[in-house]
Steps between C-alpha positions, in 0.01 A plus 500: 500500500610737764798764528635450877741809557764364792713693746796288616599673868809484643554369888832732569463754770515773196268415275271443743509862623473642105217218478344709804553812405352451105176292646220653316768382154471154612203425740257711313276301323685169582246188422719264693802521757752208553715547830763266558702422811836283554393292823834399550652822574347518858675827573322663257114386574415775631663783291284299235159533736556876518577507114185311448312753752574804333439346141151459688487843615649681138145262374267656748615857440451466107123257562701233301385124646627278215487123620886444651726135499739475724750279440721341756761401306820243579280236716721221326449175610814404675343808762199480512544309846709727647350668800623844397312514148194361702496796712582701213197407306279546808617795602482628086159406518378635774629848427419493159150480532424702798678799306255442164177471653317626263635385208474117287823333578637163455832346628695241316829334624722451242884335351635517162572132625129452497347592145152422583506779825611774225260416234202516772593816598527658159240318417231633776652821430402525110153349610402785678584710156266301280189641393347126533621432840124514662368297200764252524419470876129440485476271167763291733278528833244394275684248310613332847147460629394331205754264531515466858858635550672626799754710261584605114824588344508662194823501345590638129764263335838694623362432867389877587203397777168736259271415782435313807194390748551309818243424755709502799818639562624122562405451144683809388848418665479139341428641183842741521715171589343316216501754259788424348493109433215571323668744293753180415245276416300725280872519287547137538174497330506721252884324434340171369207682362256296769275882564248391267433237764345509878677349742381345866759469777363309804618458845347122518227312365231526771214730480615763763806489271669848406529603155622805316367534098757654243252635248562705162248752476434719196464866551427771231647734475 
């Protein structure tokens, strides 16, 4: 078990000056950085780019280069569409990783209207924490090539993503959309008590047929 200390940080104009001024209290030492931005409120993008800068800048000055997730929060679904957020999210993206070259980030739209975005996040974010993350990685890797997989999920039973390996990033983005359904049929599963079985799911009955395996396998612990 692990003791994860967390600083919960304010987004109003005066906190984020204290937050500046005390940075060696809370970026010294920091093992992991979650930034998160409202893409909705357009008139604020770039006050949150130059946040995000100087956040980058208070890390160079103290040699601090924790991994950093940047949320970018509010992409709901009925929006998603819109023109606006589109340009949003480019623009977010852009910016956002020309000003932390350098530095091991990963982006992540997110909703509170979309569980699944909010759990990858956090869960990415606690990967890079764990002690096992490399080992997880390459017994995966190797796992995949022995079974001829294009990508691995490895999912603990309240859905937090442990691990993951994907081939391509084709592979990877199906794997976040899918994510989740296979999080509901693992408790559909485990509802009627059928995990002591393995179950085939086919996509017809020819040889170049598609097939995904649902297989319990023990681990020690």
């Amino acid at each position: 078990n692990s003791t994860i200390s967390i600083w919960d940080l304010g987004g109003q104009k005066q906190y984020r000056e204290k937050f500046l001024e005390q940075r060696k209290i809370y970026l010294y030492n920091v093992d992991l950085l979650f930034y998160v931005i409202d893409v909705q409120d357009s008139e604020r993008i770039t006050e949150s780019i130059e946040m995000f800068k100087k956040i980058i800048d208070s890390l160079l000055e103290l040699e601090e280069f924790p991994p950093i997730v940047v949320c970018l929060n509010k992409y709901d679904p009925d929006i998603q569409k819109s023109k606006e957020i589109k340009n949003n999210i480019k623009t977010l993206n852009q910016e956002i990783n020309k000003i932390s070259e350098g530095f091991f980030v990963k982006i992540f739209e997110t909703s509170i209207f979309d569980h699944w975005s909010l759990v990858t996040a956090y869960s990415f974010g606690l990967s890079q924490l764990s002690p096992n993350r490399e080992l997880f990685e390459n017994q995966l890797k190797h796992f995949a090539k022995k079974i001829n997989s294009d990508a691995i999920l490895l999912l603990n039973e309240n859905g937090i993503i442990l691990s993951n390996f994907s081939k391509t990033g084709i592979s990877e983005k199906v794997f976040e959309i899918s994510a989740p359904h296979f999080q509901t049929l693992y408790k559909t599963f485990k509802e009627f008590k059928l995990l002591k079985q393995d179950f085939l799911i086919s996509s017809g009955i020819t040889n170049k047929s598609n097939n995904i395996i649902f297989k319990k396998i023990p681990v020690e612990k």
